[in-house]
N, CA, C and O atoms as a Maestro MAE file, in Angstrom:
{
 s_m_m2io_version
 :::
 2.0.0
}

f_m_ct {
 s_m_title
 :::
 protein
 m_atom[304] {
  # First column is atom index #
  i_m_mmod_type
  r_m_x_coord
  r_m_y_coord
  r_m_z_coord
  i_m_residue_number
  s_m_chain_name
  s_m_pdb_residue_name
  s_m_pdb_atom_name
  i_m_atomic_number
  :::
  1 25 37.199 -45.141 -0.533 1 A "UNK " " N  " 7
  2 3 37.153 -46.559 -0.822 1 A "UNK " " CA " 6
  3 2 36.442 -47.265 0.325 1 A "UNK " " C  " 6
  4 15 36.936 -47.271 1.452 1 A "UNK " " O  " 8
  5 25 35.402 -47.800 0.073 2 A "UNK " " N  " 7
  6 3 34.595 -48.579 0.855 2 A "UNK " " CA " 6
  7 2 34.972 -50.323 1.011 2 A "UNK " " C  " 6
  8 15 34.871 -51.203 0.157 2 A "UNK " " O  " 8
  9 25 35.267 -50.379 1.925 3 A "UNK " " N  " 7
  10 3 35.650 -52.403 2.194 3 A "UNK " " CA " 6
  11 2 34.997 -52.998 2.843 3 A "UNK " " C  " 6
  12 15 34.459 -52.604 3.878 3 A "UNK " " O  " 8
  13 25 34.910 -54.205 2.291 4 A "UNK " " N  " 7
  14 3 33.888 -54.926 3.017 4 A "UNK " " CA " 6
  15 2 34.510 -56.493 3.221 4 A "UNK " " C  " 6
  16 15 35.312 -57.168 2.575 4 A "UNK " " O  " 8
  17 25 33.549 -56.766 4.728 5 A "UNK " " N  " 7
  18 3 34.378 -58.275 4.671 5 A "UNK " " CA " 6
  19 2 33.447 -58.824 4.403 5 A "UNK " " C  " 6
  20 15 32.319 -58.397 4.156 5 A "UNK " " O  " 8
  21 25 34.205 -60.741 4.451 6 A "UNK " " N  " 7
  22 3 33.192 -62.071 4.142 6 A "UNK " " CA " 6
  23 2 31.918 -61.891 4.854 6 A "UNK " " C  " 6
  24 15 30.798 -62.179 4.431 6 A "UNK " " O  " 8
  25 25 32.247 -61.355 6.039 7 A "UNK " " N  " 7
  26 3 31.326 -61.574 7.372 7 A "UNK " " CA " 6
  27 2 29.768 -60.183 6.787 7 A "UNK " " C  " 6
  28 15 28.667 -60.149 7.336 7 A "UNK " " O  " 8
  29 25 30.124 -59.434 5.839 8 A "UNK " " N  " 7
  30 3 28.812 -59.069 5.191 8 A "UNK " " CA " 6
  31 2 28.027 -59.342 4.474 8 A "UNK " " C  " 6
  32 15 26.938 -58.827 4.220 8 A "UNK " " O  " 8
  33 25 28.639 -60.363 4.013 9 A "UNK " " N  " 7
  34 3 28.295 -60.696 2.680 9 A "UNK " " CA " 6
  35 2 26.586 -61.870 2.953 9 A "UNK " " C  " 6
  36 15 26.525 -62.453 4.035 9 A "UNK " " O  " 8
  37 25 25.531 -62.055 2.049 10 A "UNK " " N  " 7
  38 3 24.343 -62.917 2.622 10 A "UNK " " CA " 6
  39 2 24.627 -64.610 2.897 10 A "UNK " " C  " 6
  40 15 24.032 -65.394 3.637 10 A "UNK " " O  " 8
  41 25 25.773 -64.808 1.990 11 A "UNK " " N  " 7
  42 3 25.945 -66.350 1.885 11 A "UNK " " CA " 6
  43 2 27.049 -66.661 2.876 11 A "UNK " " C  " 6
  44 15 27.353 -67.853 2.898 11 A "UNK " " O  " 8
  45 25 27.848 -65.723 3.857 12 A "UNK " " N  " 7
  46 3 28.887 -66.004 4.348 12 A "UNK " " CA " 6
  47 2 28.334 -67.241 5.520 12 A "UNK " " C  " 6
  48 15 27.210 -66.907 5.896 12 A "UNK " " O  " 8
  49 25 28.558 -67.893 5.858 13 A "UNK " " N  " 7
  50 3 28.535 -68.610 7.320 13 A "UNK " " CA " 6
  51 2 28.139 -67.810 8.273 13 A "UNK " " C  " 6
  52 15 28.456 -66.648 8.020 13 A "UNK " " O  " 8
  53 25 27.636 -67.925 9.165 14 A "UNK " " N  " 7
  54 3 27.690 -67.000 10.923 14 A "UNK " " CA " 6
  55 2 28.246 -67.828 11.417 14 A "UNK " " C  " 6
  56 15 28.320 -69.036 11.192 14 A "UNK " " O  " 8
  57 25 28.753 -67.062 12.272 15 A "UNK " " N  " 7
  58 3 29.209 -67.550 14.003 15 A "UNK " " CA " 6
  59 2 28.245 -67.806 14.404 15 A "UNK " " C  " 6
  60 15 27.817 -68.957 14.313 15 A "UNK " " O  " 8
  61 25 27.542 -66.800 15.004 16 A "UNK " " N  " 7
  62 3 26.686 -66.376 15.991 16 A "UNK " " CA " 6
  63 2 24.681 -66.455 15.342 16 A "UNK " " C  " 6
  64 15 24.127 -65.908 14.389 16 A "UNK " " O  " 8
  65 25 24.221 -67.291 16.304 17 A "UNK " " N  " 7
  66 3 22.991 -67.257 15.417 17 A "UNK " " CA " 6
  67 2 22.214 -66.857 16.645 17 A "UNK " " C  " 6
  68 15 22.583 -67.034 17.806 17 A "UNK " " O  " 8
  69 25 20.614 -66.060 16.074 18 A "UNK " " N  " 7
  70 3 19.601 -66.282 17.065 18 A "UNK " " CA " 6
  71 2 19.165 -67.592 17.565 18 A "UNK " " C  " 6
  72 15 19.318 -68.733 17.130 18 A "UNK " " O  " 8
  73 25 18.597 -67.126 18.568 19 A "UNK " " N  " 7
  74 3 17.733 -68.236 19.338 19 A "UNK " " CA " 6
  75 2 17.078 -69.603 18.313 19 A "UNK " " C  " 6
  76 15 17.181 -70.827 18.222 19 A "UNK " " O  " 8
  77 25 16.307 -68.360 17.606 20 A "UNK " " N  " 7
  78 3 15.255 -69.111 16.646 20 A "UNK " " CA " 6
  79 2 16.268 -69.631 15.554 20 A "UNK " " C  " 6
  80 15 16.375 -70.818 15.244 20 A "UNK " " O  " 8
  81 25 16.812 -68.857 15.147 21 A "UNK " " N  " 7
  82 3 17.590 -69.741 14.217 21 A "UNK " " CA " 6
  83 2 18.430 -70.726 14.546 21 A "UNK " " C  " 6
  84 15 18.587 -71.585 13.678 21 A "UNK " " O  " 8
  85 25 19.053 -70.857 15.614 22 A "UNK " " N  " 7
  86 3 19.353 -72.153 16.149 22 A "UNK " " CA " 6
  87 2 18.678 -73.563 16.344 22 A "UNK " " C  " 6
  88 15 19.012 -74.743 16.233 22 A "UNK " " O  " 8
  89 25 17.370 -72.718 16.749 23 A "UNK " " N  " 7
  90 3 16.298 -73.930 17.041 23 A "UNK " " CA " 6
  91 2 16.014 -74.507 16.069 23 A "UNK " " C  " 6
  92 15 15.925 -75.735 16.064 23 A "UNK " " O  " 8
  93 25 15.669 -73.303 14.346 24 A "UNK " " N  " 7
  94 3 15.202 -74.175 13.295 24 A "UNK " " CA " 6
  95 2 16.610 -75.045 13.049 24 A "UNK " " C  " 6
  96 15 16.479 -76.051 12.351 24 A "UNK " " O  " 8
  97 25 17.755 -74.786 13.491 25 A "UNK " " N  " 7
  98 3 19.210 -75.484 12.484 25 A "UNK " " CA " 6
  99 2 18.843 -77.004 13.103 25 A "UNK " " C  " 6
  100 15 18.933 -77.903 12.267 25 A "UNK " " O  " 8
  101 25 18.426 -77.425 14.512 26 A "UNK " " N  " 7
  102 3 18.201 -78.119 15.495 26 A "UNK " " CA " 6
  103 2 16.718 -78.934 15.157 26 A "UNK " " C  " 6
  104 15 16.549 -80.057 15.634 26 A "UNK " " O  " 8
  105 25 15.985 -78.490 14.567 27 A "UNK " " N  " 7
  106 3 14.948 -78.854 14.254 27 A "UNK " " CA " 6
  107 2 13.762 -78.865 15.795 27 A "UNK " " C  " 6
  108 15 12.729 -79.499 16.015 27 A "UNK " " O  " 8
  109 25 14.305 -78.149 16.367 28 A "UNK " " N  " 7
  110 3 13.027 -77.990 17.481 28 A "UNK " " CA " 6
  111 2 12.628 -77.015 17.975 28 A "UNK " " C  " 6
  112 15 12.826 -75.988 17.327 28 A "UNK " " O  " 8
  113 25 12.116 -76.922 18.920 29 A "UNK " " N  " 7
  114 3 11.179 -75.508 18.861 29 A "UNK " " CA " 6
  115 2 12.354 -74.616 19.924 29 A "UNK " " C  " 6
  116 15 13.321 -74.948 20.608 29 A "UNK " " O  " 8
  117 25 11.499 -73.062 19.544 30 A "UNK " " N  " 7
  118 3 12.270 -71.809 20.482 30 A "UNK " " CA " 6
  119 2 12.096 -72.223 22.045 30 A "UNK " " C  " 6
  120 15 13.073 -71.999 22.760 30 A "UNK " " O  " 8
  121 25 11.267 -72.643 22.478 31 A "UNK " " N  " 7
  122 3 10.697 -72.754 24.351 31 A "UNK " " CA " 6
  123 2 12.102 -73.906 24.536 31 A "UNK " " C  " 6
  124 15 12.951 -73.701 25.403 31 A "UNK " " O  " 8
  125 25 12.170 -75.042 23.641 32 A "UNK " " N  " 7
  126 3 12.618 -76.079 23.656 32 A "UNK " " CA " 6
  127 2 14.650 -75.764 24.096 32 A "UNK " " C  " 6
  128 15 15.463 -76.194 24.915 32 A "UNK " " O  " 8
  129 25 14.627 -74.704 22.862 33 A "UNK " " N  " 7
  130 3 16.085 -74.173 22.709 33 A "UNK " " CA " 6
  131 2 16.552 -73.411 23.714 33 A "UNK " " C  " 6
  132 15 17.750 -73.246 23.944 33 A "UNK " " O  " 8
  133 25 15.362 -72.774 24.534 34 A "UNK " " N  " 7
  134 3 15.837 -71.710 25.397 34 A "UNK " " CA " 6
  135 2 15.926 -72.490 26.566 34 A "UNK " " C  " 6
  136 15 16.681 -72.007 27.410 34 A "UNK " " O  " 8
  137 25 15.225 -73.859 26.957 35 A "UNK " " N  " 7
  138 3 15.532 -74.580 27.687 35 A "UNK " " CA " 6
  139 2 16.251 -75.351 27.911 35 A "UNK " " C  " 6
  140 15 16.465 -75.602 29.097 35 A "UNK " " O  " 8
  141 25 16.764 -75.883 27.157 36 A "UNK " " N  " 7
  142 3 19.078 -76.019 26.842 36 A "UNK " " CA " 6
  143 2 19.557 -75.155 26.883 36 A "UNK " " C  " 6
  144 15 20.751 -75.454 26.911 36 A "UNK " " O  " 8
  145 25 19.460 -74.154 26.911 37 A "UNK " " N  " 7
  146 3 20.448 -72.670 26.866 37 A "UNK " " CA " 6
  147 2 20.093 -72.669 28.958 37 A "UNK " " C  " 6
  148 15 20.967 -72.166 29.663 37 A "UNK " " O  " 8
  149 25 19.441 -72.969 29.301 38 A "UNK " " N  " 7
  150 3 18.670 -72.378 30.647 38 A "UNK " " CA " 6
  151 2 19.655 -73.698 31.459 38 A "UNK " " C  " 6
  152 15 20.444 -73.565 32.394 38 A "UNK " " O  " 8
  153 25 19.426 -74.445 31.018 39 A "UNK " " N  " 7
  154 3 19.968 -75.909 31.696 39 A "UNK " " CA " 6
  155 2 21.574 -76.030 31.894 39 A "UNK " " C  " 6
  156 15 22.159 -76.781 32.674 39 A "UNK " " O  " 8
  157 25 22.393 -74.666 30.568 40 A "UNK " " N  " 7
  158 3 23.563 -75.570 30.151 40 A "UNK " " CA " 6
  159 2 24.279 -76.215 29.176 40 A "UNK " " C  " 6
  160 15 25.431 -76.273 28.746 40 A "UNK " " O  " 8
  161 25 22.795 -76.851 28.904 41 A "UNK " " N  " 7
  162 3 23.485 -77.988 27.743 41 A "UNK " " CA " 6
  163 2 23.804 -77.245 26.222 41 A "UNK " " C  " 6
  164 15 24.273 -77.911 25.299 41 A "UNK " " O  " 8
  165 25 23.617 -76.371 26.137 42 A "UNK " " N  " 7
  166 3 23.740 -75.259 25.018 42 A "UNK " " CA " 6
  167 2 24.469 -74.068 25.086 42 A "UNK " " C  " 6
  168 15 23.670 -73.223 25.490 42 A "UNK " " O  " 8
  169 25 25.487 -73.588 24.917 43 A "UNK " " N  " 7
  170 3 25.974 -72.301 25.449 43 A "UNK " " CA " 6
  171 2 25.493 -71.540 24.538 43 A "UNK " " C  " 6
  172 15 25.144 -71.915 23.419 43 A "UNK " " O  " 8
  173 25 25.430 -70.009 25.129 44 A "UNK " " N  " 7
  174 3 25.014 -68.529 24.564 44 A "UNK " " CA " 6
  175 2 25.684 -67.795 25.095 44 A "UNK " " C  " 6
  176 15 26.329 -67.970 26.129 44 A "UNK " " O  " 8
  177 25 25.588 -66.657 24.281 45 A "UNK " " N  " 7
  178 3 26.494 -65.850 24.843 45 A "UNK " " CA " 6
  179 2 25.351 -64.462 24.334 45 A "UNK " " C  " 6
  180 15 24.398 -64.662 23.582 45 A "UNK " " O  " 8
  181 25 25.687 -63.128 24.903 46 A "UNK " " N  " 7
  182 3 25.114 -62.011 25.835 46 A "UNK " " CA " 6
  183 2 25.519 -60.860 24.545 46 A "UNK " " C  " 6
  184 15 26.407 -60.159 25.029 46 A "UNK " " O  " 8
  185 25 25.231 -60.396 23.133 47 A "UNK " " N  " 7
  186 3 25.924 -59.563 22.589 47 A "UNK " " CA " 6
  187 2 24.935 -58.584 22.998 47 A "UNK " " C  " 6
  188 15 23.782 -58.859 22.668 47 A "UNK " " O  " 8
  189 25 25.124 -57.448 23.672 48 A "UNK " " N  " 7
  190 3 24.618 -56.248 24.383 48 A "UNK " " CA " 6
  191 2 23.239 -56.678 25.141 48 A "UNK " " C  " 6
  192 15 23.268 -57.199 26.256 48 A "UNK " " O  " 8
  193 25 22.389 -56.490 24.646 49 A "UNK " " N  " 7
  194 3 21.206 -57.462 25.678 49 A "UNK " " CA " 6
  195 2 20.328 -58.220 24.638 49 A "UNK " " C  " 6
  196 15 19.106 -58.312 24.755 49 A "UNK " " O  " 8
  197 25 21.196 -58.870 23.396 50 A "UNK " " N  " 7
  198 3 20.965 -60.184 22.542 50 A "UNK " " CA " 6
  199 2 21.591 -61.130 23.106 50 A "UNK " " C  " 6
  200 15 22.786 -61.174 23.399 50 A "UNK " " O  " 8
  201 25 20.540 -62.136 23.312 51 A "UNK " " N  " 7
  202 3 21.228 -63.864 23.564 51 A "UNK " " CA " 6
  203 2 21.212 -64.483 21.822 51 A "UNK " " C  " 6
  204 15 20.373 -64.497 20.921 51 A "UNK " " O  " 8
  205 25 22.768 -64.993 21.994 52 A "UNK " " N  " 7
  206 3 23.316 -65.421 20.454 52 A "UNK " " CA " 6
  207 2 23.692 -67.239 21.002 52 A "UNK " " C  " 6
  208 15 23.873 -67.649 22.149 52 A "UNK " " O  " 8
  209 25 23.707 -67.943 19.812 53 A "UNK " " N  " 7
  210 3 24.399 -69.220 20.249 53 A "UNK " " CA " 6
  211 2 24.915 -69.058 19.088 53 A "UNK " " C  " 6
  212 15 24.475 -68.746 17.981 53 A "UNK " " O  " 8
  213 25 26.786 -69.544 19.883 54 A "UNK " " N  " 7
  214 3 27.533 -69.972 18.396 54 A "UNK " " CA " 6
  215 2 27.482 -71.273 18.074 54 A "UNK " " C  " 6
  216 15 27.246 -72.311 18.691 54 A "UNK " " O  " 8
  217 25 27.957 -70.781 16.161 55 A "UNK " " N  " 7
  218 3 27.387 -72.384 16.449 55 A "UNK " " CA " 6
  219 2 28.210 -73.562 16.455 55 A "UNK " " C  " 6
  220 15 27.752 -74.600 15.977 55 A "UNK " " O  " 8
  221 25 29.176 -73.534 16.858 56 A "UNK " " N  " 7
  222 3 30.530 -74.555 17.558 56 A "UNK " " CA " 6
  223 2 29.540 -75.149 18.686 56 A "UNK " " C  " 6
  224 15 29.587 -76.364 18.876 56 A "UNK " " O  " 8
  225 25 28.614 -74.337 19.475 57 A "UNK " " N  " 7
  226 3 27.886 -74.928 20.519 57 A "UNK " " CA " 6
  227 2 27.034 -75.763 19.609 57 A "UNK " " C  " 6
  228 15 27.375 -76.946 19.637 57 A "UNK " " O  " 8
  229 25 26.330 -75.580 19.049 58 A "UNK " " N  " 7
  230 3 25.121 -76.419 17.850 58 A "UNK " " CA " 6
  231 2 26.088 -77.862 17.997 58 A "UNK " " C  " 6
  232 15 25.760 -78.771 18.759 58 A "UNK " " O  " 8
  233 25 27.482 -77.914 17.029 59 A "UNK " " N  " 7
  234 3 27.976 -78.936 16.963 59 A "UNK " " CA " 6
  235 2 28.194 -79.434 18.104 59 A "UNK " " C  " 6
  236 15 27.676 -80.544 18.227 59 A "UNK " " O  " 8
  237 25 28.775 -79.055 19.033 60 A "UNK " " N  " 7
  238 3 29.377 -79.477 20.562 60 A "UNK " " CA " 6
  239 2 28.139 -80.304 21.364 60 A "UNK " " C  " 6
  240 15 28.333 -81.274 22.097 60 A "UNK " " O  " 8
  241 25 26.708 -79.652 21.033 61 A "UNK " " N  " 7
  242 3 25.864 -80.281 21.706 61 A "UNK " " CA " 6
  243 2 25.337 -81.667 20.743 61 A "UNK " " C  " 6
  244 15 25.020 -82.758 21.218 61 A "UNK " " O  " 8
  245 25 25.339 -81.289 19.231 62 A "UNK " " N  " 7
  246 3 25.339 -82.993 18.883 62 A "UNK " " CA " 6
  247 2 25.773 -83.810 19.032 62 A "UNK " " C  " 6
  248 15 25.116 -84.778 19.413 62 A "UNK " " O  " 8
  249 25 27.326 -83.908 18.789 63 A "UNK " " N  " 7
  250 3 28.470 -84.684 19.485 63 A "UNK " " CA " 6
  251 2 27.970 -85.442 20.691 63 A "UNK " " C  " 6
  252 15 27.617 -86.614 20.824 63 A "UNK " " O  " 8
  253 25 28.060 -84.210 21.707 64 A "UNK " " N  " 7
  254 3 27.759 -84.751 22.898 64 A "UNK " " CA " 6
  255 2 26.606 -86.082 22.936 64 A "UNK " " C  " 6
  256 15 26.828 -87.154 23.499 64 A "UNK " " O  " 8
  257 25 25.182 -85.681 22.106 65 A "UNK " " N  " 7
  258 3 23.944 -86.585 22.001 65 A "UNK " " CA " 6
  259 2 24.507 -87.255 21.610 65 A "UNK " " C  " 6
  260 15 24.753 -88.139 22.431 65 A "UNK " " O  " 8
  261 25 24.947 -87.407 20.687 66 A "UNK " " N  " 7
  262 3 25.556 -88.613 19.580 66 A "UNK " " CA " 6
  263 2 26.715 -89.571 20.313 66 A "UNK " " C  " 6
  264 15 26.976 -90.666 19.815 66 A "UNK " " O  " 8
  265 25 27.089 -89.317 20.975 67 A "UNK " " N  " 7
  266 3 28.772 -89.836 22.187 67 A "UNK " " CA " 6
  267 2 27.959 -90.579 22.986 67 A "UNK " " C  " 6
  268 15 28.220 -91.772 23.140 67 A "UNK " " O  " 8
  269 25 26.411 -89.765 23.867 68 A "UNK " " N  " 7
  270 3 25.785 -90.233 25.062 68 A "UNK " " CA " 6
  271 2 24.459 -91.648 24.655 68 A "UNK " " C  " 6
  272 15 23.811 -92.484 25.285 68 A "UNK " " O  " 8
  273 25 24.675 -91.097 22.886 69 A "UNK " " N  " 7
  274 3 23.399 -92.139 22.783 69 A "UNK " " CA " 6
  275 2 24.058 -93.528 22.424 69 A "UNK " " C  " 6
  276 15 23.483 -94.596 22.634 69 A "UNK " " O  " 8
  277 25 25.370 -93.414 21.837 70 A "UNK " " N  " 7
  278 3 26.103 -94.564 21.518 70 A "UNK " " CA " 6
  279 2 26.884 -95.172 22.385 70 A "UNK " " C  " 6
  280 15 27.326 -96.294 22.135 70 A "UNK " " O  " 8
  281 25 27.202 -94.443 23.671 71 A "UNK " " N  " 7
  282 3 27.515 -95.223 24.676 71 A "UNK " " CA " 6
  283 2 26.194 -95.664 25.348 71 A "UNK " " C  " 6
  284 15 26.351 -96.728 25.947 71 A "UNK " " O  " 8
  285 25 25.122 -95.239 25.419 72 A "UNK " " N  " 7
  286 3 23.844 -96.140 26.353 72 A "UNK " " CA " 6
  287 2 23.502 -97.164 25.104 72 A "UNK " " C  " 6
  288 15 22.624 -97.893 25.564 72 A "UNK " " O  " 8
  289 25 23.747 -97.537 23.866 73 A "UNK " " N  " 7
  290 3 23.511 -98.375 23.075 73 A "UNK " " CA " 6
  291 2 24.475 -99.714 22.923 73 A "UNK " " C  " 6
  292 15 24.013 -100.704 22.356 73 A "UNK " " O  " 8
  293 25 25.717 -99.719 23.403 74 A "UNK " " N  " 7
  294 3 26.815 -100.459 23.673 74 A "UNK " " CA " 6
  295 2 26.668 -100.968 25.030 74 A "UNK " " C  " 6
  296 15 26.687 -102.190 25.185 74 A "UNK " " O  " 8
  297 25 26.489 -100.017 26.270 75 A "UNK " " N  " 7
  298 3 26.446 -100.566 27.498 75 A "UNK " " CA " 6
  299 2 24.863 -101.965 27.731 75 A "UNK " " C  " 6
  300 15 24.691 -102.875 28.541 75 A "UNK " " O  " 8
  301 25 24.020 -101.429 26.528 76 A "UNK " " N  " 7
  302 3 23.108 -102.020 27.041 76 A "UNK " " CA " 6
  303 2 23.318 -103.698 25.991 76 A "UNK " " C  " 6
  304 15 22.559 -104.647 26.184 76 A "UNK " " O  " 8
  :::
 }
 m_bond[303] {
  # First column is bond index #
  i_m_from
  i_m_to
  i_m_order
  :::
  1 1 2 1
  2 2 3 1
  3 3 4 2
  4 3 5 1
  5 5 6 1
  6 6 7 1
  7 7 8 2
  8 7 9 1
  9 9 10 1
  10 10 11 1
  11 11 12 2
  12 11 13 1
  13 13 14 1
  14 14 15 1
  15 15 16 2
  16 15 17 1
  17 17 18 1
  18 18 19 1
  19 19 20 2
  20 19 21 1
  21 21 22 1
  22 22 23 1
  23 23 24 2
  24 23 25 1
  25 25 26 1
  26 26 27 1
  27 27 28 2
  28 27 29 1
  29 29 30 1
  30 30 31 1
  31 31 32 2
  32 31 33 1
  33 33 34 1
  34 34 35 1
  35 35 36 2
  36 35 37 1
  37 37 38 1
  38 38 39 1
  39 39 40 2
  40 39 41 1
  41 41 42 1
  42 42 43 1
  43 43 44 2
  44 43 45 1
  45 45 46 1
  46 46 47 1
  47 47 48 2
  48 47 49 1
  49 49 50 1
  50 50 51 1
  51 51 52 2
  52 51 53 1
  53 53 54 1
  54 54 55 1
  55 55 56 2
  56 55 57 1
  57 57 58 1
  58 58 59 1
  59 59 60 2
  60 59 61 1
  61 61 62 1
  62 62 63 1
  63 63 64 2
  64 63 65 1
  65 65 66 1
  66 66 67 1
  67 67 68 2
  68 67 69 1
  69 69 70 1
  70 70 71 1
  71 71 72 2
  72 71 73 1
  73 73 74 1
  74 74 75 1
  75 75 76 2
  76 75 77 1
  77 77 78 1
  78 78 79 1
  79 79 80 2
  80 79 81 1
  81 81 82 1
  82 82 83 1
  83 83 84 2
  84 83 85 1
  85 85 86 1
  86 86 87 1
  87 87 88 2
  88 87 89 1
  89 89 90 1
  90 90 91 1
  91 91 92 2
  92 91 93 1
  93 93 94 1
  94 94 95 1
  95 95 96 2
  96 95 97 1
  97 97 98 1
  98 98 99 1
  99 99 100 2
  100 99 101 1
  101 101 102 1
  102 102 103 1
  103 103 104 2
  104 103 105 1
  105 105 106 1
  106 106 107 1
  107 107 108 2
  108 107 109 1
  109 109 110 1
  110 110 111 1
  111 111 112 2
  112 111 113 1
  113 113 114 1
  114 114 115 1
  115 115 116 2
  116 115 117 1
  117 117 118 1
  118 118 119 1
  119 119 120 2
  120 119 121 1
  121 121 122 1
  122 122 123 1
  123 123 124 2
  124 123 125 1
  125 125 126 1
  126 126 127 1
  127 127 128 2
  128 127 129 1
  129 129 130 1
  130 130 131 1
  131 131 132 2
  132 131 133 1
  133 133 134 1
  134 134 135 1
  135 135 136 2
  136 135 137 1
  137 137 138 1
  138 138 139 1
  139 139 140 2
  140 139 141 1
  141 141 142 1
  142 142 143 1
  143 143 144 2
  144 143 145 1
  145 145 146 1
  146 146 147 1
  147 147 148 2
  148 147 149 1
  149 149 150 1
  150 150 151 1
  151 151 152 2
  152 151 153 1
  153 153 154 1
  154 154 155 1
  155 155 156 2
  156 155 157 1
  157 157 158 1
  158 158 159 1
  159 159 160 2
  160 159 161 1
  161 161 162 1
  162 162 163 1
  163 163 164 2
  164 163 165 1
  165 165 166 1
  166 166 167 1
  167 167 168 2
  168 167 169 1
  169 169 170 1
  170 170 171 1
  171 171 172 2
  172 171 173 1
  173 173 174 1
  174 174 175 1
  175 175 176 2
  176 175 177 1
  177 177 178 1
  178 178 179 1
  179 179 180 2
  180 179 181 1
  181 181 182 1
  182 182 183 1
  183 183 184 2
  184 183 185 1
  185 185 186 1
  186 186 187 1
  187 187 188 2
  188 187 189 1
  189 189 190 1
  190 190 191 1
  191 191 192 2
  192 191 193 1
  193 193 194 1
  194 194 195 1
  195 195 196 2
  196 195 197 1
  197 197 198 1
  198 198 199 1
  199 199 200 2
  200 199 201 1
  201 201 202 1
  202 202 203 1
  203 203 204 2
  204 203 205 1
  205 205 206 1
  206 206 207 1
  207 207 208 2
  208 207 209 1
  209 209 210 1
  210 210 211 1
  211 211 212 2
  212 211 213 1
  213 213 214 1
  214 214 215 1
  215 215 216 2
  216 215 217 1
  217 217 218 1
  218 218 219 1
  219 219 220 2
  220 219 221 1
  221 221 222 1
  222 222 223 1
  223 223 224 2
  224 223 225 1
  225 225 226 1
  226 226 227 1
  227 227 228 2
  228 227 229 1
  229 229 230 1
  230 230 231 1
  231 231 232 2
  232 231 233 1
  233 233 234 1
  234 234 235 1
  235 235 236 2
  236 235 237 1
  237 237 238 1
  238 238 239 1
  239 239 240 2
  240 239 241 1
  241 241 242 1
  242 242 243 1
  243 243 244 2
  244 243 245 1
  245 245 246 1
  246 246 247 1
  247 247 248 2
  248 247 249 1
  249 249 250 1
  250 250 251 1
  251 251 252 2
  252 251 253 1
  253 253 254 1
  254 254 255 1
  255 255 256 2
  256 255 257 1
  257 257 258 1
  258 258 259 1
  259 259 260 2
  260 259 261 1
  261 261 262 1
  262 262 263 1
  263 263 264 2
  264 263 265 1
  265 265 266 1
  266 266 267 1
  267 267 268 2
  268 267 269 1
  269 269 270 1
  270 270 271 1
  271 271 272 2
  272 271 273 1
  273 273 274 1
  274 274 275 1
  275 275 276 2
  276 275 277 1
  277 277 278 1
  278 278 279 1
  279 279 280 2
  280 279 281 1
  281 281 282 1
  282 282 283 1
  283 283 284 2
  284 283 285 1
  285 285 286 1
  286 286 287 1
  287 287 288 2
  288 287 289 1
  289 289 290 1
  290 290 291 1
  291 291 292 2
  292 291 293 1
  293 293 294 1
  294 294 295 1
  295 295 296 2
  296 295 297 1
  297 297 298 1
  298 298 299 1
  299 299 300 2
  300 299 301 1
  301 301 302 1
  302 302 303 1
  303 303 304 2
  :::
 }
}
């Protein structure tokens, strides 16, 4: 008997995305993405010698834009 989880399946969600596929979810480029990942502002993480971003980070870093752009829009 062969089993399989959600996590095989093509339509399931990921956790964990490439670079590039992060960048397209983000709408900007790979140089762009790897330079938030380089800075910080993006976490990744190391699966054997793949750099992955989850994507709780994707959300975590909009938030953040979205928190930083609406407080410099109020202060001003």
């Amino acid at each position: 008997m062969h089993h399989t989880t959600d996590s095989t399946k093509p339509d399931a969600p990921r956790e964990l995305l490439t670079v590039e596929a992060a960048a397209r979810r983000l709408s900007i480029g790979r140089t762009t993405m790897y330079a938030l990942i380089r800075t910080g502002q993006i976490l990744s993480v190391r699966v054997g010698r793949l750099r992955r971003v989850p994507v709780d980070a994707l959300t975590a870093y909009v938030r953040q834009l979205a928190s930083t752009q609406h407080a410099s829009h109020t202060a001003a």
